[in-house]
C-alpha positions in Angstrom: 3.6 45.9 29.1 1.1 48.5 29.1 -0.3 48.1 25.3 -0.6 44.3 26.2 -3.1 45.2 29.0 -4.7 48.1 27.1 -5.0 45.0 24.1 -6.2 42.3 26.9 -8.6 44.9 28.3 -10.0 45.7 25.3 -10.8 42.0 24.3 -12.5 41.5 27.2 -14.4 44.6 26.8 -15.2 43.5 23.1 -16.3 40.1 24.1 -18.9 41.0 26.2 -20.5 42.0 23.3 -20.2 38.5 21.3 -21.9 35.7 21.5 -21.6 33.8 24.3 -24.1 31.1 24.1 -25.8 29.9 20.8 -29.3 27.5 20.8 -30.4 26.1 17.9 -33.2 24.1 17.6 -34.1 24.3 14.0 -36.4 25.9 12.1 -34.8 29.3 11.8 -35.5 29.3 15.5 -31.9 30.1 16.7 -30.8 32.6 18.9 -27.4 33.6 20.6 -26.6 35.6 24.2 -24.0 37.8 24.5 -22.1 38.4 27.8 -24.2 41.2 28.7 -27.7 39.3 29.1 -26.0 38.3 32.4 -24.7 40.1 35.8 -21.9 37.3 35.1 -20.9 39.5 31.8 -21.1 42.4 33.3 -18.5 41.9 35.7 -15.9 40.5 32.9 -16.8 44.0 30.8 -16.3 46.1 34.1 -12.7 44.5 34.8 -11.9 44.7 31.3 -12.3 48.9 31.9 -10.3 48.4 35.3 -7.8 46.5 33.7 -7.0 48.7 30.7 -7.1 51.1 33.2 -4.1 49.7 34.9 -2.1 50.1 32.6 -1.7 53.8 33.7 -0.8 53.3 37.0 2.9 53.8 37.8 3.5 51.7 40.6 4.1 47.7 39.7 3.4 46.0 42.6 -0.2 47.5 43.1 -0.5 47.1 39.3 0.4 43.5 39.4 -2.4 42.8 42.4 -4.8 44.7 40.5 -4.2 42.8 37.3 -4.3 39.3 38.8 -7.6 40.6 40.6 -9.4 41.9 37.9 -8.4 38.9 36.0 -10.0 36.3 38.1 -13.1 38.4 38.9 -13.1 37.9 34.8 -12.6 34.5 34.7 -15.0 34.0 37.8 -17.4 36.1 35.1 -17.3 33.9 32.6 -17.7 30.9 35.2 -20.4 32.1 36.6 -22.1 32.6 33.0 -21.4 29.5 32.3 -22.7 27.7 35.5 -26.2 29.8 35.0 -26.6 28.7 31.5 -25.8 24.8 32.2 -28.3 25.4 35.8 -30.9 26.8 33.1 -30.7 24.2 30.2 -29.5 21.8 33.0 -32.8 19.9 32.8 -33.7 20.1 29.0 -30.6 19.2 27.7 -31.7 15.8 27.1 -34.5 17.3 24.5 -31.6 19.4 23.4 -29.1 17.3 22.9 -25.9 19.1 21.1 -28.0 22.3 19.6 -26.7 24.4 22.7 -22.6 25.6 22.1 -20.7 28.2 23.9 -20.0 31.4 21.9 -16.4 32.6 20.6 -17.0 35.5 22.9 -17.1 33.0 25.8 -13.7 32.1 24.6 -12.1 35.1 24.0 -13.4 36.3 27.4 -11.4 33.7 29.1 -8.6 33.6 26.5 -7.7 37.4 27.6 -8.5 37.2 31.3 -5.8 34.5 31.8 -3.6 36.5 30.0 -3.8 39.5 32.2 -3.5 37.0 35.2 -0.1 36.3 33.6 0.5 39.7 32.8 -0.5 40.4 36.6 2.4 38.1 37.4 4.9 38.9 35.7 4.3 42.7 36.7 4.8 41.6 40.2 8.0 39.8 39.1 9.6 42.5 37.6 8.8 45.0 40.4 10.5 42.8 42.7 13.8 42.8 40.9 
């Protein structure tokens, strides 16, 4: 279990750095945001570090809380992102249309914090037994 959260920790801690938002309007005028233009990303990268950092503590039950914990703050991260970049293009996304798209990092973000959620319980699972 532990390489699985030092792999899921490190995903999230890699995806911060991806893109997480690409806009393209044409003209060679495209840009893409990574997780760490926003507080929102930040928070996913820091519970990335406290979840690979879990994986060090001995006792199961705490590790499982902590796990499901930094997971949802993770996924809340990534919510949050998201919510501020639909409030921002909110009101131009008519003039927009499709050129805005959410990034792989986005993705991946998301992808790894629901597996440490998992992870989280099935931790608590097994210290039960």
């Amino acid at each position: 279990m532990r390489w699985a959260a030092l792999v899921f920790g490190a995903v999230i801690v890699v995806s911060v750095f991806l893109p997480w938002v690409s806009v393209d309007p044409g003209f060679g005028m495209g840009m893409t945001y990574s997780g760490t233009h926003s507080g929102w990303g930040k928070l996913s990268l820091i519970m990335g570090v406290i979840c690979a950092g879990l994986a060090f503590l001995p006792m199961p039950r705490i590790k499982g809380i902590g796990y499901i914990a930094a997971g949802g703050l993770a996924v809340i991260g990534v919510l949050g992102y998201w919510s501020v970049v639909g409030d921002v293009l909110g009101p131009y996304r008519h003039l927009m249309g499709d050129l805005v798209s959410l990034g792989i990092g986005l993705y991946l973000c998301a992808a790894a914090a629901a597996g440490v959620i998992v992870m989280g319980i099935v931790e608590l699972r097994q210290g039960e037994g």
